[in-house]
C-alpha positions in Angstrom: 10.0 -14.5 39.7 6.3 -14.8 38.2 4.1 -17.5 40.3 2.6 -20.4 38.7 -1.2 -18.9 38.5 0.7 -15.9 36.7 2.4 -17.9 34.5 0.1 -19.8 33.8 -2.1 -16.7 32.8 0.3 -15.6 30.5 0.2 -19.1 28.3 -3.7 -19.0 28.2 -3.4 -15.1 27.0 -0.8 -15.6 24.3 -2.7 -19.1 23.2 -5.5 -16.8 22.8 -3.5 -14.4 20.9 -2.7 -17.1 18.5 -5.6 -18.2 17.5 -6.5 -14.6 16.9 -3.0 -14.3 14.4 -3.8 -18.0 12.9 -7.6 -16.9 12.0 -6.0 -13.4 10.6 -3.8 -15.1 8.5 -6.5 -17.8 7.0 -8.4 -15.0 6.0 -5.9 -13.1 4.4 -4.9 -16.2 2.1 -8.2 -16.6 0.9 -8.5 -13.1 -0.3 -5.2 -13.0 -1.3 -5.9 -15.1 -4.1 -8.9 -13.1 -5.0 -7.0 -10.0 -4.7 -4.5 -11.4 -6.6 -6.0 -12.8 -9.8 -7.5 -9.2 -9.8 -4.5 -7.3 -9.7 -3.4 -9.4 -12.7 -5.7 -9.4 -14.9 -5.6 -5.6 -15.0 -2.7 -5.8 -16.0 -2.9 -6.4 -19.5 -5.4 -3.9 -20.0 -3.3 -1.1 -18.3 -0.2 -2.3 -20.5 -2.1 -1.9 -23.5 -4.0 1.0 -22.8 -0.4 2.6 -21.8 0.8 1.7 -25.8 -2.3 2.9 -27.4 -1.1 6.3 -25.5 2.2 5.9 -26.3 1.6 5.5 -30.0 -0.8 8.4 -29.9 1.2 11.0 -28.5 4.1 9.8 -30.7 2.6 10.8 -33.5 1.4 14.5 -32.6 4.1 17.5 -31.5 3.0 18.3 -27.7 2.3 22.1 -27.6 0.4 24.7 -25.6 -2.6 23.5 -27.5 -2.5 20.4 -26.6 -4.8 18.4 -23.8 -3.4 19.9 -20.5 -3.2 16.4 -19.1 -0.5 15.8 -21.6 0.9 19.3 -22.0 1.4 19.9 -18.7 1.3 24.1 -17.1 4.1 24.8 -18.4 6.0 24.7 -14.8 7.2 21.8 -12.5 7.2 24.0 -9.0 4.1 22.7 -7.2 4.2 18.4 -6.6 1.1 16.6 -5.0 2.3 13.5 -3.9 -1.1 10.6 -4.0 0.1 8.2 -1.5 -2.5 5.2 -1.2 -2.8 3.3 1.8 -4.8 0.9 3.4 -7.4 1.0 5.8 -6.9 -1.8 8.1 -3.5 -2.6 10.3 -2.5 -6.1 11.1 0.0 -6.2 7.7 3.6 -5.7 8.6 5.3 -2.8 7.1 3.4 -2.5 4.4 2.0 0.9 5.0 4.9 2.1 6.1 7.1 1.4 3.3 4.9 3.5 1.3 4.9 6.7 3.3 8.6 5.8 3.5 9.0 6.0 0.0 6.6 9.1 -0.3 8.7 11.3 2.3 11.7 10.8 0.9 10.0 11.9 -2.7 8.7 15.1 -0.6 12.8 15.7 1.0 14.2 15.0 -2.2 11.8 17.6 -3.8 11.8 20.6 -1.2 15.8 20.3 -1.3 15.2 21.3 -4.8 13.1 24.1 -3.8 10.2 22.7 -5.0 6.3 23.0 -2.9 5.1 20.0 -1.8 1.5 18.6 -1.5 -0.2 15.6 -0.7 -3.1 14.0 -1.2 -4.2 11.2 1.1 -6.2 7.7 0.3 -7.0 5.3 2.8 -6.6 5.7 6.6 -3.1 4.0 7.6 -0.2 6.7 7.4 -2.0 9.4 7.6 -0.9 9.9 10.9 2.7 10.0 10.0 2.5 12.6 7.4 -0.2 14.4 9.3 2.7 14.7 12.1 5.1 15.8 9.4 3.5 18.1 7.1 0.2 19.2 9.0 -0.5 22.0 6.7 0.4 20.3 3.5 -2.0 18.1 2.9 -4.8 19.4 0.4 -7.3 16.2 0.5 -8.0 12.9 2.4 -9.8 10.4 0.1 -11.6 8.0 2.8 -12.2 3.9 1.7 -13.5 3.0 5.2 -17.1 2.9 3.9 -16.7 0.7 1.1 -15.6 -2.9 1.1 -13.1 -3.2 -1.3 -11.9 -0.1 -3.5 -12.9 -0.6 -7.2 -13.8 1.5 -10.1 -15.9 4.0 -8.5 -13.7 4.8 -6.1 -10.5 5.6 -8.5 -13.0 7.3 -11.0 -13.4 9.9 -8.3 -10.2 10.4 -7.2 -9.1 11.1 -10.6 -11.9 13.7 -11.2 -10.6 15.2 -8.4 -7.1 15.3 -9.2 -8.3 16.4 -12.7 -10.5 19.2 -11.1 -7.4 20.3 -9.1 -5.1 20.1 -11.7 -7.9 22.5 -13.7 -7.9 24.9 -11.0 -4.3 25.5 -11.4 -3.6 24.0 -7.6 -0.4 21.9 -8.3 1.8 21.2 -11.7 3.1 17.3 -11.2 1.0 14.4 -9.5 3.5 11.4 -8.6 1.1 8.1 -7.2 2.5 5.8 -4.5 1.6 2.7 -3.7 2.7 -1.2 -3.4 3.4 -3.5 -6.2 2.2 -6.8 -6.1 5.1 -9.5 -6.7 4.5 -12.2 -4.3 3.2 -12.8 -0.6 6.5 -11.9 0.9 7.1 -9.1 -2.0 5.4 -5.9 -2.4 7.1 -3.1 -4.0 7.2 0.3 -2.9 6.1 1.9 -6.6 6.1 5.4 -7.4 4.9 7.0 -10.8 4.0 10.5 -12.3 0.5 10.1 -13.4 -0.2 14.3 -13.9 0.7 15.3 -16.8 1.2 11.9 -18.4 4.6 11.9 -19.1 5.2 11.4 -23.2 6.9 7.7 -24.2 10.7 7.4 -24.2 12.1 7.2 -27.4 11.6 3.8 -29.1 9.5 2.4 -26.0 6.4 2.2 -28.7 5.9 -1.0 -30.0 5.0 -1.2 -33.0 6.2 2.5 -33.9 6.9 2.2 -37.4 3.7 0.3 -38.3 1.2 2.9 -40.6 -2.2 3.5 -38.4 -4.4 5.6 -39.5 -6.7 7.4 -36.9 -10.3 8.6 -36.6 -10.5 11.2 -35.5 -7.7 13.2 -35.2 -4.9 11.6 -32.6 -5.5 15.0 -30.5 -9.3 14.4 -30.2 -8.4 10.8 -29.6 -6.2 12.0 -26.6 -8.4 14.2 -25.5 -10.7 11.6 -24.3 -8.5 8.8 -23.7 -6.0 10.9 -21.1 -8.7 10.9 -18.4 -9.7 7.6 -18.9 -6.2 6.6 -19.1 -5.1 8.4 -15.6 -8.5 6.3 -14.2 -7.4 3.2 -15.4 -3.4 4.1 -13.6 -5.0 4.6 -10.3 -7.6 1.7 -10.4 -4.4 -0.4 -11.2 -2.6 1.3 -8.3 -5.7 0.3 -6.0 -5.9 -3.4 -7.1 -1.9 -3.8 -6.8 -2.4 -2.9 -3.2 -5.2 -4.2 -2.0 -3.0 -8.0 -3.2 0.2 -6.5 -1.6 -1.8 -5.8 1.9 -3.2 -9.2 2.2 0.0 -10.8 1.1 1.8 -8.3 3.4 -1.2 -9.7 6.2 -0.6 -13.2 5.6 2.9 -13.4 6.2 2.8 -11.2 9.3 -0.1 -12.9 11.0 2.1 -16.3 9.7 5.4 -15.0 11.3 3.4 -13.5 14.8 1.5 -17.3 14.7 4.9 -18.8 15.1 5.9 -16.4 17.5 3.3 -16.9 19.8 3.8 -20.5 19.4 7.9 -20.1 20.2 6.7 -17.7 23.3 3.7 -20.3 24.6 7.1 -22.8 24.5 9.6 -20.8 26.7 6.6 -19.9 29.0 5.1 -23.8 29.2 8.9 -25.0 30.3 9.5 -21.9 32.5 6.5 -22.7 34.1 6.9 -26.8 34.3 10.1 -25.6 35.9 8.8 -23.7 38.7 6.3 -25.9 39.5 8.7 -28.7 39.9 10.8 -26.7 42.0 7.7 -25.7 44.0 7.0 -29.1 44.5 10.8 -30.2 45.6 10.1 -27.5 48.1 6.9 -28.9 49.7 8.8 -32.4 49.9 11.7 -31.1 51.5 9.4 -29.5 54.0 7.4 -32.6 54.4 10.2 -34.5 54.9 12.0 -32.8 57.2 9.2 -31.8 59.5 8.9 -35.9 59.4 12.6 -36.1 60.9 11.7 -33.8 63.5 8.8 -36.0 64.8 
């Protein structure tokens, strides 16, 4: 059985530990709502973007002459798989969910014979795919030197997916990261962003309206599709940086109430063998007073 100066060790460490957890979680709501009113207001802009492409590439017949980006190589046998994480721990399974989802892509595709590729941003789960696929992995984008990832940062990690793609290194890019849908709620997404898969049938809205366009829709593509595959992964970045600090928030909330269950159980634990350590001295006292 622990002694008293043991236990009471133990309550000061996890009391420590608390604060820690309490000040973690504080911090994490006030960026969430930064993060958050970032991540949506993008969205519009991406949804829109997303029809002006749609309505675009409605209108011209996709052939070998058209933008690769939208053609495609003309083969579906080589997938890079962009899994975006986070840099920092301290956020539940947030991380984890994604490489989750992003292995069981990979499984699904090699049991269709197909090669498998990845391409890395942030630092969290690399570890786990490094341990899994050490000689598959063509690229590790690092975000430890910047404070938050923006613009910049997904305008050159599509310029190096576009250079790749040029360079004839993989056929299909499919992006994974976490959707933002509420503190407790982030979505393990996944999307093909290489080559920018053509709208479903009736998915345009506004199809049958007559728009004329100048230049040609191709030329229009042609410098819209990058742009386009920018604005996908800067959306991607700004849905998980909300989902981690959502994801932070409630795990520092839930470890703060841990630590204040486990400070509890210790505090009457050790109330209870102090009072028994004090019977003890009494009993002692007392009998060694019968014996006089």
């Amino acid at each position: 059985m622990a002694s008293l100066k043991e236990l009471k060790g133990r309550i000061n460490s996890v009391k420590s530990t608390q604060k820690i957890t309490k000040a973690k979680q504080m911090v994490a709501a006030a960026k969430l709502r930064k993060a958050q009113a970032a991540a949506e207001s993008a969205r519009p802009y991406a949804a829109r973007l997303a029809e002006v492409m749609g309505s675009l590439a409605s209108k011209i017949t996709v052939s070998e002459n058209s933008p690769k980006l939208l053609a495609g190589t003309g083969s579906d046998q080589v997938h890079l798989l962009v899994v975006a994480n986070s840099d920092k721990g301290l956020c539940g399974a947030f991380n984890s969910n994604i490489v989750r989802a992003a292995r069981a892509k990979a499984k699904e595709l090699e049991a269709q014979g197909k090669t498998v590729l990845f391409y890395l941003i942030g630092r969290k789960g690399r570890a786990v795919i490094k341990r899994e696929y050490p000689k598959q992995i063509v690229h590790m984008f690092d975000t430890t030197g910047v404070r938050e990832a923006g613009f910049n940062e997904a305008e050159q990690v599509a310029d190096e997916l576009v250079a790749m793609y040029d360079q004839g290194k993989f056929d299909i890019a499919h992006l994974f990261y976490a959707k933002f849908r509420s503190a407790l709620v982030q979505e393990p997404t996944s999307q093909q962003i290489i080559p920018v898969p053509a709208p479903a049938a009736g998915a345009v809205k506004g199809g049958d309206a007559v728009t004329e366009y100048e230049p040609e829709e191709e030329e229009i593509l042609a410098a819209l599709l990058p742009r386009y595959l920018k604005t996908q992964i800067f959306g991607a970045l700004l849905e998980n940086a909300a989902s981690e600090q959502g994801a932070s928030m409630t795990a520092m909330d839930n470890a703060t109430r841990n630590a204040g269950d486990l400070i509890n159980k210790l505090t009457i634990q050790y109330n209870r063998s102090r009072q028994a350590a004090i019977t003890t001295e009494l009993v002692e006292i007392i009998a060694g007073a019968e014996a006089l």
